[in-house]
N, C-alpha and C positions, 0 to 999 in steps of 0.2 A: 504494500500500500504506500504509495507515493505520494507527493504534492510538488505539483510542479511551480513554483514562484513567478510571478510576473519580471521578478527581475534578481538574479542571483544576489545568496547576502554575500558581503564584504568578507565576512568573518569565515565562510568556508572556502577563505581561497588559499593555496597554499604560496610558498615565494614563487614555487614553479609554475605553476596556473596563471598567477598574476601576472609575471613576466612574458611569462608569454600572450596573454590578452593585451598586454602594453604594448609588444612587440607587432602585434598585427595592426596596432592605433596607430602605429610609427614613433611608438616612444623608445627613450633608454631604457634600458633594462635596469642601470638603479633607481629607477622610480620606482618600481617596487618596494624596495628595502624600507624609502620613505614613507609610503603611504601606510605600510605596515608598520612601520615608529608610529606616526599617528594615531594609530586604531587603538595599537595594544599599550606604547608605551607613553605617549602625551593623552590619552584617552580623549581622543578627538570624538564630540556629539554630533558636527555637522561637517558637510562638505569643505565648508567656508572657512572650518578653524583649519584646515588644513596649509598654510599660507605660501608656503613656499612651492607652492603647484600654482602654475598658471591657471585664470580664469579658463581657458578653452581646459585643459584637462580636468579642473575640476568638475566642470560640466559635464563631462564625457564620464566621468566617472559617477554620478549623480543620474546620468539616462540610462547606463550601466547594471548597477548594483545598487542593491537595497545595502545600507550601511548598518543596521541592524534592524533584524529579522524579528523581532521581539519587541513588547512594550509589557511595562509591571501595571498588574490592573491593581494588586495590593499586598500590603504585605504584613506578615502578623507575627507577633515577637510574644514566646513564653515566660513562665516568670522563672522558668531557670535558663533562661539566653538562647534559645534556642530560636534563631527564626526563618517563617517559611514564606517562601517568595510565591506568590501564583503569578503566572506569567503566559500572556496571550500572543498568538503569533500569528502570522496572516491572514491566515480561512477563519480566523476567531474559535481555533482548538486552543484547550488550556494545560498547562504545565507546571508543573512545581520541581522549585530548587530551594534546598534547606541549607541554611547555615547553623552548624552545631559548636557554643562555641562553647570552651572549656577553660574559664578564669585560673590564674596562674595565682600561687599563693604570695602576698607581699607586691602584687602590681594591681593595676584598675583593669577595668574588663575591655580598656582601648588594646592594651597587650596579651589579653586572652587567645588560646590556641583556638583556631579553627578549621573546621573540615567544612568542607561544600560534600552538600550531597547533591548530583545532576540526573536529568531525564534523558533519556536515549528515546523515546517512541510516546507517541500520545493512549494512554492506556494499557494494555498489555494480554495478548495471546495465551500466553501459559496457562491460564487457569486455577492459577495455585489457591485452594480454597478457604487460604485462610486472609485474602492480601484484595485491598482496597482496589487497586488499581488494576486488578482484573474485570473488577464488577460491573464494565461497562463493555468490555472487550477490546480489542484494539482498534482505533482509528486511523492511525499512517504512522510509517515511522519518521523519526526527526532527521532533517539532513544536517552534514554538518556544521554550515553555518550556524544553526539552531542551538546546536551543543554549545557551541561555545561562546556565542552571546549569552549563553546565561551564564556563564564566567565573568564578562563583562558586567554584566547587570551587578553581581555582586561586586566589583570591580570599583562602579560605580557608587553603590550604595558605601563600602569601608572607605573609598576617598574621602566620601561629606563625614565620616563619623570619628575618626581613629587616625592620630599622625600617624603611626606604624604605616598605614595605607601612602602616606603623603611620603615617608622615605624609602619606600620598595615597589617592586616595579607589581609584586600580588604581595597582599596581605594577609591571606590564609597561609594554612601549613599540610594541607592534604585536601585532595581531591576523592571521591568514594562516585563514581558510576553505580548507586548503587537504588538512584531515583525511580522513578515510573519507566517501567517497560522492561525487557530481556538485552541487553545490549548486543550482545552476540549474534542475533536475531538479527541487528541490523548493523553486519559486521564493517560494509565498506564505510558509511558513516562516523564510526565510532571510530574506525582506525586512522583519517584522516584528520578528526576533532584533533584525536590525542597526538598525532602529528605537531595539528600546530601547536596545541597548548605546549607539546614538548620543548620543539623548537628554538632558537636565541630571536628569529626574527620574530617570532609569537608573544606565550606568552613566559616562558623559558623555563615551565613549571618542570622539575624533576620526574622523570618517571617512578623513582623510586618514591616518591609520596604519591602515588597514583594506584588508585585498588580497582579491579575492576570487578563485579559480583555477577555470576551465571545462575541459572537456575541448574545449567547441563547440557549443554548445547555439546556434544562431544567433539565431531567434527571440529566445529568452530574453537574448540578449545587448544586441538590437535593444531590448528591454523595458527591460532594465534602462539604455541606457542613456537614457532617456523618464523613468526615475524620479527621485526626488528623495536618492538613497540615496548619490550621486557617493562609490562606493567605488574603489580603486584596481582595475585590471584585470590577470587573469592569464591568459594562453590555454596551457593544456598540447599542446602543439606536437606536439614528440617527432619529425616527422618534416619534413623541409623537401620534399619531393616527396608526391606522391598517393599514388605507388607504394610509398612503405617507410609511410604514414602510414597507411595501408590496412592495410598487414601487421600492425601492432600495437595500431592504435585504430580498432574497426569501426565508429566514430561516423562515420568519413571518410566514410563510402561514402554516408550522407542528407546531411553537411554536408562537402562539399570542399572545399579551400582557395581554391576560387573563390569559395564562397561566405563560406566563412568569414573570411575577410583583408579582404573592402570593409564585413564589418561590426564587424570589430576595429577597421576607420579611424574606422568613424561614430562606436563608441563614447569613441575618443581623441581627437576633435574636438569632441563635444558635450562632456565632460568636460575637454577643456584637461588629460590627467595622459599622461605617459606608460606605456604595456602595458607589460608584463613580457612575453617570450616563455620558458617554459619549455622545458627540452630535456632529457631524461635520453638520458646516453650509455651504449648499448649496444652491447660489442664484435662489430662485424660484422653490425649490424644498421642503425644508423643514423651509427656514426660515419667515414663515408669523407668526404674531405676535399669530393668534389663536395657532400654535404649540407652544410657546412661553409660553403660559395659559395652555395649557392641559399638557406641562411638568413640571409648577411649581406643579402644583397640584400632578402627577407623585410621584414629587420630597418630596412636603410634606408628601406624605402617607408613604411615604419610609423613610422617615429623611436623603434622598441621599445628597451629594454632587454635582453638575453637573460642566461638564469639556465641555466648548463650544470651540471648535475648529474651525474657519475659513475654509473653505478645501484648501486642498495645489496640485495645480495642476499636473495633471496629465497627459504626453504626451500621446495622442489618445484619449482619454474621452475628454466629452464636457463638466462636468460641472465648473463652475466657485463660486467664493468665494462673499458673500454679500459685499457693501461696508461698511467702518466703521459705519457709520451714522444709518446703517439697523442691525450691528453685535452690537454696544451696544443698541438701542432699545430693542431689541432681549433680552439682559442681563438685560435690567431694569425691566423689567416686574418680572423675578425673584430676582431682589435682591428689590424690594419694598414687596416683600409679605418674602422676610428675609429668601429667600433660600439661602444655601452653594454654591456661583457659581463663578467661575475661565473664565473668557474671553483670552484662552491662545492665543498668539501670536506666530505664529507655528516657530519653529526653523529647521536651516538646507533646507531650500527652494533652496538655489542656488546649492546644492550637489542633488538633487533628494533625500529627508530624507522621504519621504511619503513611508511606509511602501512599499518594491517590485518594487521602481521606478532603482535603480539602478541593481540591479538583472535582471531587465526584458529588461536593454539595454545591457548589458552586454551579455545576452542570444542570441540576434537578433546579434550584434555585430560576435558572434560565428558561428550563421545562415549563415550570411553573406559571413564571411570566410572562411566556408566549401562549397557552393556556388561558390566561384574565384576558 
């Protein structure tokens, strides 16, 4: 599912794309480099701030390219820092990008850590029965200009807030693919984003703070890891057996964890980084202590990390969160056998921060009002 733009964005062009669209204008090829300092590192908003380009290129540039693909229709901040962008992009789909941030002890919350979490596709295919952002299905997926104006946007938003933003060229500290949609799903996309975000001419974020999360795309995983993208690996798990992984994520049933675990190893091997295994605990569904056992085990063979996450409720689904008593037993079984394991306490619950939760009232909200 596609979406073709009336006028390519700016932000998905690479140095090599660009230079060559310059090239056929009858420009120099370092007018690229420029326009690109502009976009990403003077955070140029219009054509116009652009100044050291002549009025005819600027124009040409302006009939061209849309210079971002995206506009914030609003944006909502929790009371533990957490906050979520919604963000509408041409056809009037909507998107969400979260900023998580994590205040450092002994500084203000202007130099607090933060991860961006971003959207790769407007809603999502997989089905996973327990995730917001299924619950509408997919609509198209994002190209990469999309991806990474919403970098921008946050870009934008820590300039007005945080000097930190004012002395570096991004003011976060990790990147998480980990937003609305399957990223893998829509692989040429995502590998060109993280291109440029990689990039010195972009935005020159390291790939090593860059995680990117699958539900199990195998293939794609095998792909990516052949490429030269060496981003950090996440495999959304959720179930340490066939049987409960089945029940909730019907990707299991083309890619089982027969398949899918000898090719989480190749891509931890070729990459030298350790996987993340993702888990959201859901009560009576996946957190009984035998799952517990069968993913430290998991976890050894792989030398993964695991990331157990609470689930963060979801208006219309039924399921519910274990209580603490059952979420660290749950955890102790893996850190007595000395696995890598994070018991995160999910952030942004009072804003709807569970991937697609605000997107999908947002949507019905529209429903509604077309409707009256």
């Amino acid at each position: 599912m596609k979406f073709t733009p009336a006028k390519p964005p700016l932000t998905g062009e690479t140095l090599e794309s660009l230079t060559a669209r310059l090239r056929e204008h009858g420009e120099p090829a370092y007018r690229a480099k420029q326009i690109l300092e502009w976009l990403y590192k003077k955070r140029a908003r219009s054509w116009d701030d652009m100044t050291n380009l002549s009025k005819p290129l600027r124009a040409w540039l302006a009939e061209t390219f849309e210079l971002l693909p995206l506009s914030l229709v609003h944006g909502k901040q929790s009371l533990d820092v957490t906050d979520k962008l919604l963000l509408e992009l041409g056809d009037k789909s909507l998107i969400e990008t979260v900023i998580i941030r994590v205040p450092q002890e002994g500084v203000g919350l202007e130099h607090s850590r933060k991860t961006i979490c971003i959207s790769t596709q407007v809603g999502c295919a997989m089905g996973c029965k327990f995730c917001a952002s299924g619950l509408m299905g997919l609509k198209r997926d994002l190209n990469a200009g999309e991806i990474v104006a919403q970098l921008l946007h946050v870009c934008y938003r820590e300039d007005a807030r945080t000097p930190r933003a004012r002395q570096e060229l991004v003011s976060f500290d990790n990147i998480v693919v980990m937003g609305m949609g399957e990223p893998l799903a829509n692989y040429e996309a995502i590998s060109t984003a993280l291109t440029i975000v990689n990039s010195s001419w972009g935005l020159g974020f390291g790939a090593r703070r860059i995680t990117l999360s699958t539900s199990g795309l195998v293939p794609n995983i095998l792909k990516l890891a052949e490429s030269d993208l060496n981003v950090r690996l996440a495999i959304s798990l959720h179930g340490a057996t066939d049987e409960v992984r089945t029940e909730i994520m019907p990707i299991n049933k083309a890619y089982p964890l027969a398949k899918l675990l000898p090719a989480v190893k190749t891509y931890a091997e070729k990459n030298g980084r350790m996987v993340t295994l993702e888990f959201i605990l859901i009560e009576d569904v996946n957190d009984a202590l035998e799952q517990a056992e069968k993913l430290r085990d998991i976890a050894m063979d792989l030398h993964a990390h695991v990331n157990l996450i609470p689930y963060n409720t979801v208006e219309g689904l039924p399921w519910k969160r274990p209580s603490v008593t059952r979420q660290e037993k749950f955890a102790d079984i893996l850190r007595r056998a000395r696995v890598s394991v994070t018991l995160r306490r999910e952030k942004g619950h009072d804003i709807d921060a569970a991937c697609g939760q605000l997107r999908l009232k947002t949507e019905k909200d529209r429903e509604l009002a077309d409707v009256s």
